[in-house]
RODO-2510 file (C-alpha; in nm, 4 decimals, decimal comma):
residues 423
     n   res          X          Y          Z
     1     x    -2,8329    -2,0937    -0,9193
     2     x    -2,4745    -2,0700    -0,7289
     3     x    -2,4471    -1,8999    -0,3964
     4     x    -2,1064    -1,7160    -0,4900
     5     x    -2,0156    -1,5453    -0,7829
     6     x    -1,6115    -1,5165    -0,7274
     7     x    -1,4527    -1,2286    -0,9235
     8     x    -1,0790    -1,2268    -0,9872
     9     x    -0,9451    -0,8954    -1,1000
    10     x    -0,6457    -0,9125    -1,3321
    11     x    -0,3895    -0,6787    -1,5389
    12     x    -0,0750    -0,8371    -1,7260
    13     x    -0,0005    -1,0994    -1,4389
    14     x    -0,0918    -1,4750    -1,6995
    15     x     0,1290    -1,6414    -1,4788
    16     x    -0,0213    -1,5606    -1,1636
    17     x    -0,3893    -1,5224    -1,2614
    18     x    -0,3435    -1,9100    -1,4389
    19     x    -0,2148    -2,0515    -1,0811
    20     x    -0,4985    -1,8112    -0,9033
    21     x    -0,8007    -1,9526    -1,1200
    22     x    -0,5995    -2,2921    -1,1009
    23     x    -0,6197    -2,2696    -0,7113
    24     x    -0,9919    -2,1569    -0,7056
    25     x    -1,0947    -2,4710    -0,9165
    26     x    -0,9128    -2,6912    -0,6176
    27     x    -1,1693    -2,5953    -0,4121
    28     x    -1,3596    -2,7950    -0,1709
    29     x    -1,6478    -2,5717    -0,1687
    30     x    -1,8103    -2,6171    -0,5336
    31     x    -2,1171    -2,3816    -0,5141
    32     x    -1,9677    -2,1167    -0,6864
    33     x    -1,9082    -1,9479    -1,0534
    34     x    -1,5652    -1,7945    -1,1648
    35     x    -1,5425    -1,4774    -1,3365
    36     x    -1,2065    -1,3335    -1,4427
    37     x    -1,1906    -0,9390    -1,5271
    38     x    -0,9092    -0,8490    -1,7281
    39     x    -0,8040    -0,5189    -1,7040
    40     x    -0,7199    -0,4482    -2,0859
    41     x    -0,3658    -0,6666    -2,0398
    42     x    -0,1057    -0,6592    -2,3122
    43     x     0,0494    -0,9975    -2,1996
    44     x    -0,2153    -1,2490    -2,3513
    45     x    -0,3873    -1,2733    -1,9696
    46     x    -0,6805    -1,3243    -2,1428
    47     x    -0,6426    -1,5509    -2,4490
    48     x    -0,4473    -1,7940    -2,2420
    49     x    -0,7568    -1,8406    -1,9515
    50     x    -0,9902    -1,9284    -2,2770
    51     x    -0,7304    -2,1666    -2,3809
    52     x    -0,6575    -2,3001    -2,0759
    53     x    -1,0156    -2,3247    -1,8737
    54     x    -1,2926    -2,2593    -2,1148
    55     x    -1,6179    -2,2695    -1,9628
    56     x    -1,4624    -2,3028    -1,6224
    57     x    -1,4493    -1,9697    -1,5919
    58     x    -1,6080    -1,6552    -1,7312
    59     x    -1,3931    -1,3995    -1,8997
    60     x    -1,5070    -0,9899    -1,8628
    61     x    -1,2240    -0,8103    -2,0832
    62     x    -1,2360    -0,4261    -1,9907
    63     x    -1,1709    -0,2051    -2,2727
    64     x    -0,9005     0,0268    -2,0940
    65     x    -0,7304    -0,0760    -1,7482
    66     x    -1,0063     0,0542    -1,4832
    67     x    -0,7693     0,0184    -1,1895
    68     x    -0,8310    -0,2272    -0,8962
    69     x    -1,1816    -0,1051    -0,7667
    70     x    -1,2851    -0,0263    -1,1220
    71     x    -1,1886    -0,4034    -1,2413
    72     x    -1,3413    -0,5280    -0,9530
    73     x    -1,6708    -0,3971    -1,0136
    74     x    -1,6968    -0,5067    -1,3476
    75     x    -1,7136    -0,8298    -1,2663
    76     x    -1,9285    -0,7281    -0,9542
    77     x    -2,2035    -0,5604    -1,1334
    78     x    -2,2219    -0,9030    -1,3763
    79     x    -2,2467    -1,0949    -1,1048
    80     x    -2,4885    -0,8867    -0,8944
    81     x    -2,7466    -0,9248    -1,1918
    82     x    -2,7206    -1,2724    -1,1336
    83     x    -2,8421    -1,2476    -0,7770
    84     x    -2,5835    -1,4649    -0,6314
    85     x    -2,6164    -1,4369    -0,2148
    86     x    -2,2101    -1,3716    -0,1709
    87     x    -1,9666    -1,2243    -0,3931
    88     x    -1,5930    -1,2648    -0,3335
    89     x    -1,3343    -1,1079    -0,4529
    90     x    -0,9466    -1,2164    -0,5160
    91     x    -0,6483    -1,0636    -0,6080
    92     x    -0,4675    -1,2337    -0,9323
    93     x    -0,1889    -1,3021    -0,7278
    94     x    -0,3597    -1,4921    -0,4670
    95     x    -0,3268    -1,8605    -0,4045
    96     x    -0,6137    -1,9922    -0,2185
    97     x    -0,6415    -2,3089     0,0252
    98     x    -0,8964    -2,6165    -0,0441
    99     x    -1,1027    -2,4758     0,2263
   100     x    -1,0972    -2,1325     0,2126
   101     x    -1,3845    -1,9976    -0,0274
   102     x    -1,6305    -2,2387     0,1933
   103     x    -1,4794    -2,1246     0,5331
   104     x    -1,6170    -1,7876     0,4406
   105     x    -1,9291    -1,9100     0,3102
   106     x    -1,9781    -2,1092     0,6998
   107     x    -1,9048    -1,8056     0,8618
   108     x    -2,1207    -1,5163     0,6951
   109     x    -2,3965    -1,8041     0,7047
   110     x    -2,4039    -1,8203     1,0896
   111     x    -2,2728    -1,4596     1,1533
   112     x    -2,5624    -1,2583     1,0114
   113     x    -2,4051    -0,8929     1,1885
   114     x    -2,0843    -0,9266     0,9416
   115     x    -2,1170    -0,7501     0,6244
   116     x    -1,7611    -0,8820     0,5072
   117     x    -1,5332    -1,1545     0,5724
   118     x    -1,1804    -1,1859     0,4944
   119     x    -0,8907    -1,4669     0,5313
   120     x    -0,6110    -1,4909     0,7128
   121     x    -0,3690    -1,3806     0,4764
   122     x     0,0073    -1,5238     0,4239
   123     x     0,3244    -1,4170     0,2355
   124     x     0,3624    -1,5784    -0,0485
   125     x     0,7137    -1,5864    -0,0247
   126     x     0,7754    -1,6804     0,3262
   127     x     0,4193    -1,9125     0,4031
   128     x     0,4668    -1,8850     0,7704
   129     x     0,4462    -1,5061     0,8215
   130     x     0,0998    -1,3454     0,7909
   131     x     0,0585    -1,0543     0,6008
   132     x    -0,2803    -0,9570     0,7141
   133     x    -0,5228    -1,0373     0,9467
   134     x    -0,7450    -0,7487     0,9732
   135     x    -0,6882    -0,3610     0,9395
   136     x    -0,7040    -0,0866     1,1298
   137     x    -0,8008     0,2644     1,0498
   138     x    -0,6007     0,4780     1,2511
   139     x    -0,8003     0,8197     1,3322
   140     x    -0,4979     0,9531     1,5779
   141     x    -0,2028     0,9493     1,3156
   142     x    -0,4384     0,9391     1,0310
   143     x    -0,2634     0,5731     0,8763
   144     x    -0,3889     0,2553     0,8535
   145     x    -0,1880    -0,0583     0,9787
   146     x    -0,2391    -0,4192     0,9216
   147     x    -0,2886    -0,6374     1,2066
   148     x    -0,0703    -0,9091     1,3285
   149     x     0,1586    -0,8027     1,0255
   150     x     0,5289    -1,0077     1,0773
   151     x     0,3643    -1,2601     1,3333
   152     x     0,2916    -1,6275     1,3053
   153     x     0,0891    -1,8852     1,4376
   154     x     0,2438    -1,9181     1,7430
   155     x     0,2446    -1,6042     1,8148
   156     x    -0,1465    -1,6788     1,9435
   157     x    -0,3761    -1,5333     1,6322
   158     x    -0,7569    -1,5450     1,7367
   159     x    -0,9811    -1,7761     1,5182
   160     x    -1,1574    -1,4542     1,4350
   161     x    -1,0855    -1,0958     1,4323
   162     x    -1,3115    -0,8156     1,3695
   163     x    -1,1740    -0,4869     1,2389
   164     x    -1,2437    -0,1687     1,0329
   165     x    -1,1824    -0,3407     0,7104
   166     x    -0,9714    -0,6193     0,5506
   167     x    -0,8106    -0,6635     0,1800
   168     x    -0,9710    -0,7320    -0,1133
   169     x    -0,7077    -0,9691    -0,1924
   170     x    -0,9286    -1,2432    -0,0170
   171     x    -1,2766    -1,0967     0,0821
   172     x    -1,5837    -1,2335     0,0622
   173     x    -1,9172    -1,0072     0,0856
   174     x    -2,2708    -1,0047     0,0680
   175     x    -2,4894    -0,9183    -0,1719
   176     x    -2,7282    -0,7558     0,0421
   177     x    -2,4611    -0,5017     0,2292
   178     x    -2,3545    -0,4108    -0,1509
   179     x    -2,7509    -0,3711    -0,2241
   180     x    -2,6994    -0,1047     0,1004
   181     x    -2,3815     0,0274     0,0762
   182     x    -2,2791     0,0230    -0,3164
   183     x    -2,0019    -0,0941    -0,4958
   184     x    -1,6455    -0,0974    -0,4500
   185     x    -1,4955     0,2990    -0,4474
   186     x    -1,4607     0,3186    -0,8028
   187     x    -1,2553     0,6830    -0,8028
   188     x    -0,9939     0,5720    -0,6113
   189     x    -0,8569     0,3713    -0,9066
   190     x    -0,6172     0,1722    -0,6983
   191     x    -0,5096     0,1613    -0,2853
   192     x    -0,7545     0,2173    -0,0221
   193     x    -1,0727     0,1253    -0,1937
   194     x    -1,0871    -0,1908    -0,0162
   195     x    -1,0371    -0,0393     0,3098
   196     x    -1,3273     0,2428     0,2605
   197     x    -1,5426    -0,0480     0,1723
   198     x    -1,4883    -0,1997     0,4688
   199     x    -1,4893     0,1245     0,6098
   200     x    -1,8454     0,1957     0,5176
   201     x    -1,9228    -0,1632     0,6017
   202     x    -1,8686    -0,0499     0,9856
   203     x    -2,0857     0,2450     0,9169
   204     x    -2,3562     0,0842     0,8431
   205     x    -2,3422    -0,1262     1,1515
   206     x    -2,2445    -0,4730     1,0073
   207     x    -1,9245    -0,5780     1,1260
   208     x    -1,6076    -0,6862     0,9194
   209     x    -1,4432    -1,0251     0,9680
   210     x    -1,1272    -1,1899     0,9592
   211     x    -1,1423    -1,5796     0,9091
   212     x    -0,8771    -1,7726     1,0716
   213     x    -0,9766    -2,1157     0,9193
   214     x    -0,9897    -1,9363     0,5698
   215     x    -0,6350    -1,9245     0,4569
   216     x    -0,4746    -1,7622     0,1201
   217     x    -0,1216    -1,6907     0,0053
   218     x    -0,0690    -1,3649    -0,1453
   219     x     0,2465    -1,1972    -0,3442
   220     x     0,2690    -0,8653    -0,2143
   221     x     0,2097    -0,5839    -0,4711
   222     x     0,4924    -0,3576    -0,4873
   223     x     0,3711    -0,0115    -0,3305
   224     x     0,7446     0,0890    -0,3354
   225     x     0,8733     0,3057    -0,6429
   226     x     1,0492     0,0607    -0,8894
   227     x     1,0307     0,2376    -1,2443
   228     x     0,7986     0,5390    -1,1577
   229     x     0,5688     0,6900    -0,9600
   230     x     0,2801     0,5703    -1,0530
   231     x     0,1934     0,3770    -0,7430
   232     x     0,2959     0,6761    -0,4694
   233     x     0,0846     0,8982    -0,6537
   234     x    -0,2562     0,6885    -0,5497
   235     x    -0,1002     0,5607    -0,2076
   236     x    -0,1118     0,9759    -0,1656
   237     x    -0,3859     1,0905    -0,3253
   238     x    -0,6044     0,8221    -0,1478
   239     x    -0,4913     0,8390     0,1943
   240     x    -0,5263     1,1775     0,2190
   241     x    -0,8476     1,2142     0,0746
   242     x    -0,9834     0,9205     0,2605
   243     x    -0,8856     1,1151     0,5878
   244     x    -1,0770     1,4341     0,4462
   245     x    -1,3722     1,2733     0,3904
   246     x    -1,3913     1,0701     0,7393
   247     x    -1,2183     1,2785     0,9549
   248     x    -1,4541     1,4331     1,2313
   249     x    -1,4614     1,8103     1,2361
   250     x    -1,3233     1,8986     1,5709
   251     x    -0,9978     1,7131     1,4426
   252     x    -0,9488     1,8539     1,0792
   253     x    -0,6942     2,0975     1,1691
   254     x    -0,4709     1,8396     1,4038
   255     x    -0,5141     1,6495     1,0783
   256     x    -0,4318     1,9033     0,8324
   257     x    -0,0934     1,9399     1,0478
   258     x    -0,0203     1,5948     1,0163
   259     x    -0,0856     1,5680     0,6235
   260     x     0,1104     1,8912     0,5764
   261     x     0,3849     1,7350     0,7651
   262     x     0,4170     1,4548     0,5758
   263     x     0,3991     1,6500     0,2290
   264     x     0,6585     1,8656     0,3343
   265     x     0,9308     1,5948     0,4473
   266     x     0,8662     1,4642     0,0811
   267     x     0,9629     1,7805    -0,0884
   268     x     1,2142     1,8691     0,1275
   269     x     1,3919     1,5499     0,1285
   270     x     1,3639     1,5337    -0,2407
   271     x     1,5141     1,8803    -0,2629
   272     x     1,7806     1,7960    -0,0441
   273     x     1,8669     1,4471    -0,2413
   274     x     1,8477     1,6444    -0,6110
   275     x     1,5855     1,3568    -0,6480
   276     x     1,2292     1,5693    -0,7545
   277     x     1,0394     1,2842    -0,9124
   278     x     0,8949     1,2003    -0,6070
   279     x     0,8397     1,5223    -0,4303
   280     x     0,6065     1,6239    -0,7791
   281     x     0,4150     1,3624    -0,7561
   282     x     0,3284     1,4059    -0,4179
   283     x     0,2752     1,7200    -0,4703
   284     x     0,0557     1,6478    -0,7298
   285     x    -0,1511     1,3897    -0,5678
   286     x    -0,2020     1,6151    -0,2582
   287     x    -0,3477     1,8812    -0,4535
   288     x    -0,5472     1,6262    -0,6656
   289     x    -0,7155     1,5181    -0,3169
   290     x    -0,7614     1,8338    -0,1784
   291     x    -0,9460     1,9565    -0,4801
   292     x    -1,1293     1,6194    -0,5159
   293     x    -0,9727     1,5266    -0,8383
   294     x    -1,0574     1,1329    -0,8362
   295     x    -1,0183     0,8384    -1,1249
   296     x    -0,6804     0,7597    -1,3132
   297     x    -0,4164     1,0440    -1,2949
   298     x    -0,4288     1,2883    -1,5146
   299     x    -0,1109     1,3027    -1,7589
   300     x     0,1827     1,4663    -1,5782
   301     x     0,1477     1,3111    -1,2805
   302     x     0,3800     1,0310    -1,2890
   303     x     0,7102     1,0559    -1,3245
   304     x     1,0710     0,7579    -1,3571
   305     x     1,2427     0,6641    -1,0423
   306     x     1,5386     0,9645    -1,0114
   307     x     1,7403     0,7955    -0,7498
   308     x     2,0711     0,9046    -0,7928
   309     x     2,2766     0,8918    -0,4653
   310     x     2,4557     1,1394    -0,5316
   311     x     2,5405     1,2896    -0,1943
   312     x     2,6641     0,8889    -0,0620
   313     x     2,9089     0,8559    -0,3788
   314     x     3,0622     1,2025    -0,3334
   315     x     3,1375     1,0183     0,0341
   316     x     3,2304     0,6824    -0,0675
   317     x     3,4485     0,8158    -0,3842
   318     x     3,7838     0,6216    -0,3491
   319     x     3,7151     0,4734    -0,0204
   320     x     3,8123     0,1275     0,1056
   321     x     3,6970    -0,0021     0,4239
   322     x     3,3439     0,1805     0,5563
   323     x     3,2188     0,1349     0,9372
   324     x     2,8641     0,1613     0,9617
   325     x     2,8153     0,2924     1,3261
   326     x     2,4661     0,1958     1,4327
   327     x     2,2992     0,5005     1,6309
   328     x     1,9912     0,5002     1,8816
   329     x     1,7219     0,4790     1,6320
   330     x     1,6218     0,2121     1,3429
   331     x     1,8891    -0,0077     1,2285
   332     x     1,8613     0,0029     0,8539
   333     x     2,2458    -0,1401     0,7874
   334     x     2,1416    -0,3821     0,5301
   335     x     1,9895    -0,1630     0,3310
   336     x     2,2741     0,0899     0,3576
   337     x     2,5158    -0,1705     0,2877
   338     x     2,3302    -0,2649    -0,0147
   339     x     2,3416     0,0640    -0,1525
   340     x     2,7402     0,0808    -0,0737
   341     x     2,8134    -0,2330    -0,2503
   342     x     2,5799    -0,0940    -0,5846
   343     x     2,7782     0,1889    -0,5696
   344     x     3,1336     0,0776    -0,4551
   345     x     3,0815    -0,3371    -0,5487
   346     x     3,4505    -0,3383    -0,4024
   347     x     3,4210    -0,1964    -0,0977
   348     x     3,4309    -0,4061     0,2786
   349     x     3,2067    -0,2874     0,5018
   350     x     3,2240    -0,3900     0,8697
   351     x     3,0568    -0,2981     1,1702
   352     x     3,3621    -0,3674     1,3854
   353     x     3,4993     0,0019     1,5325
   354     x     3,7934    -0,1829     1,5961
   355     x     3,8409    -0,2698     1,2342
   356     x     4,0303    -0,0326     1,0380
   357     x     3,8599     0,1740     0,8460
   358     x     3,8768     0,4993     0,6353
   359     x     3,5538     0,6055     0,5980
   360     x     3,2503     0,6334     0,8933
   361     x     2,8721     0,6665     0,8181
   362     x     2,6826     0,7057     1,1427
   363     x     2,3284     0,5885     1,1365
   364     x     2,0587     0,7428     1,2393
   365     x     1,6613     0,8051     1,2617
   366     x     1,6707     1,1524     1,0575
   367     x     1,9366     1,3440     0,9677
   368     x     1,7416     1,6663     1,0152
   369     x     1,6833     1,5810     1,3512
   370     x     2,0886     1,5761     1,4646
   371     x     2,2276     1,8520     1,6489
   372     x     2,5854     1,7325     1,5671
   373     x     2,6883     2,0189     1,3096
   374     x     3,0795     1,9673     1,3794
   375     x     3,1039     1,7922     1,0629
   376     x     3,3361     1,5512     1,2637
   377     x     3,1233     1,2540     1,1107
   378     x     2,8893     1,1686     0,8777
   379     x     2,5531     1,0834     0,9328
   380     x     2,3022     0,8835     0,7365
   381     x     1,9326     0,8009     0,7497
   382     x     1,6793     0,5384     0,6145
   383     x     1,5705     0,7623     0,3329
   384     x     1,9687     0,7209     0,2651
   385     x     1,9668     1,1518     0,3187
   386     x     2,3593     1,2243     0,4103
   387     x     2,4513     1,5450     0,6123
   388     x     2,8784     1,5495     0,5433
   389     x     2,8977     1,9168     0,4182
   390     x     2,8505     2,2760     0,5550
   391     x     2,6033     2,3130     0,2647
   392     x     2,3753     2,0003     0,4347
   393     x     2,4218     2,2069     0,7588
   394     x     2,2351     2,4910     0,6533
   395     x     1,9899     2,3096     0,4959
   396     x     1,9063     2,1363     0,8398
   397     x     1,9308     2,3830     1,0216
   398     x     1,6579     2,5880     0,8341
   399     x     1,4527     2,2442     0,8108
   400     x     1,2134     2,3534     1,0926
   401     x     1,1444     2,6857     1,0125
   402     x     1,1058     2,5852     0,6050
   403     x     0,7880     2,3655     0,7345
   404     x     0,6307     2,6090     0,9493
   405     x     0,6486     2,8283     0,6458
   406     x     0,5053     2,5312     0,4554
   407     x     0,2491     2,4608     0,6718
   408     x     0,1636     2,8357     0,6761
   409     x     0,1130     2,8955     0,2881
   410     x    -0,0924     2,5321     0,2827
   411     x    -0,3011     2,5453     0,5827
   412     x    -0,5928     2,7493     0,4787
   413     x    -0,5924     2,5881     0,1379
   414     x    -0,6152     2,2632     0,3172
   415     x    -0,8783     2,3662     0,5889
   416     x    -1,1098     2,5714     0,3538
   417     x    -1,1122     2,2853     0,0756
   418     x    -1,2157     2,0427     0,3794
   419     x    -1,5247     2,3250     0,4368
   420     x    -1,6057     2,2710     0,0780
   421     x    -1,6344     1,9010     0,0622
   422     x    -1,8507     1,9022     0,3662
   423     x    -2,0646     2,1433     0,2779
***
């Protein structure tokens, strides 16, 4: 009988999930069996790890895609009837080091008060930069953050770290805790199920670990909108309703505020772009999670990308030469430049105010938040919203009162459907 029964969870990603299992099989550590959930893939994920690996590994093939937790358990609940001591769980597009599957193993053998252990966790794409090391939950603006995101190794990263949860990309766990805890969070479908695991790990008064001598590479999914929707609408739905659930009473309206705020700037912004997409699936999702609707989204819910930029190409139209003028807040330049050249590929673009120039965007943290409104210049933000009309004026100036009003008509729907699940 192995000790570790190491689950892979897959869906239309052949390339990565061959170089994954491929990586896996490098391993030092040897006392292990390989499972490999495919989550219904159209790409021929499946046929090709047969073809390729054979016995090496042992293929689960789901009959519809069951999302990240739900693939995940699949292969959990195999290898849970098999009684192996650890289970550990990677992401297909992981690539793991020679050492790292056993560094895990040494640790939760001589750490018996850690329920979990994770590695330390590396881009991919740029090897020296860690991704994650750790995660915190963030119970005072109701978020979650990765720790020692951006840094390096010189930038002093403890051996181990001990947090309120850590990704399932590279996390190792033991049977036992699942024995007292249960399974992955199955109805969040995808985003934040690992980090309620670990979550619940801490509640239960085992502590979660990050493993500096474990080390993976990891291609970071794309949260961001690319085609559609689909992934904002869970990156909503679960963050707020993860925040519901944990949130201590004498803080669910201060939370409630916070949520509301962040709904509204959605819609608002999308209103103001002419981009809706967005805002409805927000929408969506928030009302999903406040009336505890959990699983895959319902039909209607996601929606295509509808950036259009309009507002920056009514600026830009037959314009030469633009000076970005960098404000107080966030430089985003790049980004805005970017978007110039897509929409003007001849344009120059300087940052020079002694260059001459015939067209000035002034950056800035939020356009709703400028009290400029002689229309002297025109200001952008990250979200790329432009204020250049007496139209965007009024529209900013009745920003503040138009969430108030929000938060008005949403609060008690909000508060009394927190009663409900807590009752």
């Amino acid at each position: 009988m192995k000790r570790v029964g190491a689950v892979i969870c897959n869906f239309n990603k052949k390339e990565d999930v061959l170089n994954c299992i491929q990586s896996v099989l490098e391993s030092k550590y040897t006392d292990y069996d390989l499972y490999v959930v495919d989550n219904a893939s159209s790409d021929g994920s499946a046929e090709a790890i047969r073809e390729k690996y054979g016995s090496q590994v042992k293929v689960l093939v789901n009959a519809e895609n069951l999302g990240g937790s739900g693939g995940f358990n699949t292969g959990l609940r195999k290898a849970l009837e098999k009684g192996y001591e650890y289970l550990y769980c990677l992401d297909n597009d992981v690539l793991v080091d020679e050492n790292a599957m056993g560094e895990l193993v040494e640790f939760l053998d001589t750490h018996p008060d850690s329920g979990m252990a994770g590695s330390r966790v590396y881009h991919m794409e740029n090897p020296g930069v860690i991704q994650q090391f750790g995660q915190i939950v963030d119970f005072k603006d109701y978020c979650t953050e990765a720790k020692f995101l951006g840094k390096t190794d010189e930038d002093g990263i403890p051996d181990v770290e001990y947090s309120d949860a850590v990704a399932a990309c590279s996390l190792m766990v033991r049977k036992s805790l699942i024995d007292e805890i249960g399974l992955m969070p199955e109805d969040n479908f995808l985003y934040w199920d690992d980090t309620e695991w670990g979550y619940c790990c801490n509640l239960a008064g085992y502590k979660v670990a990050s493993v500096g001598s474990s080390v993976v590479l990891h291609r970071m999914g794309a949260k961001k909108e690319v085609v559609n929707t689909f992934p904002t609408y869970y990156a909503w739905r679960n963050w707020i309703y993860f925040f519901m659930k944990y949130t201590p009473q004498d803080e669910w309206e201060k939370m409630c505020d916070t949520f509301l705020n962040s709904v509204f700037e959605v819609q608002y912004e999308g209103m103001y772009r002419g981009e809706y997409n967005k805002a409805k699936t927000v929408m969506f999702a928030y009302d999903d999670a406040i009336h505890g609707v959990r699983g895959k989204a319902a039909d209607g819910r996601i929606f295509e990308v509808d950036c259009k930029d309009t507002a920056l190409r009514e600026v830009l139209a037959g314009k030469q030469c633009i000076y970005l003028e960098r404000g107080q807040g966030e430089d985003f330049s790049y980004d805005l430049a970017e978007r110039i050249l897509k929409i003007s590929p001849q344009a120059q673009i300087t940052v020079n105010p002694d260059d001459t120039y015939d067209c000035k965007l002034v950056l800035c943290d939020s356009v709703f938040a400028v009290s400029d409104m002689s229309l002297q210049n025109v200001y952008v933000d990250s979200a790329m919203n432009v204020f250049a009309t007496e139209d965007d004026a009024m529209k900013i100036i009745n920003y503040p009162y138009a969430r108030e009003l929000f938060r008005f008509a949403n609060k008690p729907l909000f508060l009394d459907s927190l009663r409900h699940m807590h009752e």
